[in-house]
C-alpha positions in Angstrom: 112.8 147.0 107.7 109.3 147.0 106.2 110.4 144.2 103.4 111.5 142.8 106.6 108.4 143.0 108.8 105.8 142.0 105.8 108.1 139.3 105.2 107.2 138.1 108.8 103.3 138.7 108.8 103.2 136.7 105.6 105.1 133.9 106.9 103.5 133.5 110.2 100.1 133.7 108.2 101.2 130.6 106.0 102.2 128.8 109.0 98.7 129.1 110.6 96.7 128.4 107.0 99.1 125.5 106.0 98.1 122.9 108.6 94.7 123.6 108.1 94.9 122.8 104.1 96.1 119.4 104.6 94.4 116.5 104.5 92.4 115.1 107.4 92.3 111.5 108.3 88.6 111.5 109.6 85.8 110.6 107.5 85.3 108.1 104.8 88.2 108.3 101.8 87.6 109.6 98.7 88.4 107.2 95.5 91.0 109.6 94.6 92.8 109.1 98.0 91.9 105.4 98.0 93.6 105.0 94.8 96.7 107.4 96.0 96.9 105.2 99.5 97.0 101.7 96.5 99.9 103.9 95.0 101.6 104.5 98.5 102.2 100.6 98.4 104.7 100.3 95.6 107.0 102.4 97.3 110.2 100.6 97.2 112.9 99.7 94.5 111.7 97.8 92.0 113.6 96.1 88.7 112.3 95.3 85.1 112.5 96.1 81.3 110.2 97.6 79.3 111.2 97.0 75.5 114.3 95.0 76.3 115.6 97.9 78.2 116.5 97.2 82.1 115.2 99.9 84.5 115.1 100.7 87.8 112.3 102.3 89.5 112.2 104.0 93.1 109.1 104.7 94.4 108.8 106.8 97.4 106.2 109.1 99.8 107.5 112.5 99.5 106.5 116.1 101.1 105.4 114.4 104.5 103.4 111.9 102.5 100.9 114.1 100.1 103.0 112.9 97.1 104.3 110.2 95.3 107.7 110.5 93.9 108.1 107.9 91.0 111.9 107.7 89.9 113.0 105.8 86.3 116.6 105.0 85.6 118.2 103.0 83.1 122.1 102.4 82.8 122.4 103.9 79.7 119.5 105.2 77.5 116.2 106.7 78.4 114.8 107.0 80.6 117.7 108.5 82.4 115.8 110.2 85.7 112.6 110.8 85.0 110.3 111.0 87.4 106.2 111.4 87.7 104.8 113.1 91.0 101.4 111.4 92.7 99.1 113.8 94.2 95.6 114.5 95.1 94.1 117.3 94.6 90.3 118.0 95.7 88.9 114.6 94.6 91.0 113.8 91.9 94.4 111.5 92.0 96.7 113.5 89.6 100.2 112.4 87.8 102.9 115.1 86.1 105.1 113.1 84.3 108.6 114.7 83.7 109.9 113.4 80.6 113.1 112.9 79.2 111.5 113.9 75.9 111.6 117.5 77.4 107.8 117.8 78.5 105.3 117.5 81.3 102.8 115.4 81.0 99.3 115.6 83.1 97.2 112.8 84.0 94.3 112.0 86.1 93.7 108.4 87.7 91.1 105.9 88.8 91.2 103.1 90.5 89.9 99.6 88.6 86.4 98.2 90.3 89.1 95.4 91.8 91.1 98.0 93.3 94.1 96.3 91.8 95.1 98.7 88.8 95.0 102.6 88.8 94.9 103.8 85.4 96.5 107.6 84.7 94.8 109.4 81.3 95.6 112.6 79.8 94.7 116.0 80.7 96.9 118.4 79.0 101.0 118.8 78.2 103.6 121.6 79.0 106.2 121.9 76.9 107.3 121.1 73.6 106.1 118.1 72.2 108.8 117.5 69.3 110.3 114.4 70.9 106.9 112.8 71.6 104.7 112.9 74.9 103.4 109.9 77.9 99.6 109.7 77.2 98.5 106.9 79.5 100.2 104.7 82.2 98.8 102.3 83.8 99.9 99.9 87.5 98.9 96.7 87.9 99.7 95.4 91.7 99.9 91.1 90.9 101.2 91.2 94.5 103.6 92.7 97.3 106.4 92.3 95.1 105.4 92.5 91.4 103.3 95.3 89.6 103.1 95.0 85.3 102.8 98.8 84.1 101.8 99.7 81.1 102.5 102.8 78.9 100.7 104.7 75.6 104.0 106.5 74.6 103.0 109.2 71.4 105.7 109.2 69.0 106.8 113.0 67.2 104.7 111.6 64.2 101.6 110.9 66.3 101.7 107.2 66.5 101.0 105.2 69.9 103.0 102.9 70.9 101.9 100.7 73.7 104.6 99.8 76.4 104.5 96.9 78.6 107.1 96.1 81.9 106.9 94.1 84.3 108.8 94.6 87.6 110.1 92.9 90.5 110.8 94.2 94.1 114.3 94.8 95.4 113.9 96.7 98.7 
């Protein structure tokens, strides 16, 4: 009964803290949610290849709109499901890349001066690193309906290799 009653106060605590952590919609943005709100626009399904390979991309507000979920998918190959989360935290637009390569990348992003590209660098890795790691990513919005992204991909030898797609929209 004590588990039970702590369980309760605990609970009812996070339910009155919660809504007062989230973000408020008065007052000027920060460039870290201007750059998330640029994100926000690409949500939708979108095709393309990146190295000859076709993939599918769903992009989509998630966790009453604080994230981004970013969803890869390829008929046969890699990626098959990765996905990157979009999030702000403080004044920062962050990225955690899930990769097929077994790890978790974490990046921080800025929006260009033309407020058309966000650019995503590394901060740090989880996870093993034997199959290689996502360094950079970068989204270029050309319009409603087509974005170019572009990838630094670090190979289990240490060598970049740059990665270019460019997708269309399907829904």
């Amino acid at each position: 009964m004590r588990k039970l009653t702590l369980l309760i106060i605990l609970v009812a605590t996070a339910a009155v803290a919660l809504p007062q952590q989230m973000p408020r919609a008065s007052g000027p943005q920060s460039d870290a949610q201007k750059a998330f709100e640029k994100m926000k626009t690409l949500a939708g399904t979108w095709e393309g290849t990146v190295m000859g390979i076709p993939i599918t991309f769903t992009i989509r507000a998630a966790s009453s709109g604080t994230a981004i979920l970013h969803e890869g998918n390829t008929e046969k190959g890699v990626p098959n499901h990765e996905i990157t989360m979009f999030y702000v935290d403080g004044d920062r637009l962050l990225a955690t890349h899930y990769c097929d390569a077994g790890n978790r990348s974490n990046m921080e992003g800025k929006m260009s001066a033309d407020g058309n590209s966000v650019e995503f660098n590394f901060l740090d890795v989880a996870g093993s690193t034997k199959g290689g790691l996502l360094k950079r990513m970068m989204f270029t919005m050309i319009d409603a309906n087509k974005h170019v992204v572009e990838f630094t991909f670090i190979m289990p030898n240490g060598k970049p290799v740059e990665l270019h797609g460019e997708f269309q929209r399907t829904k």
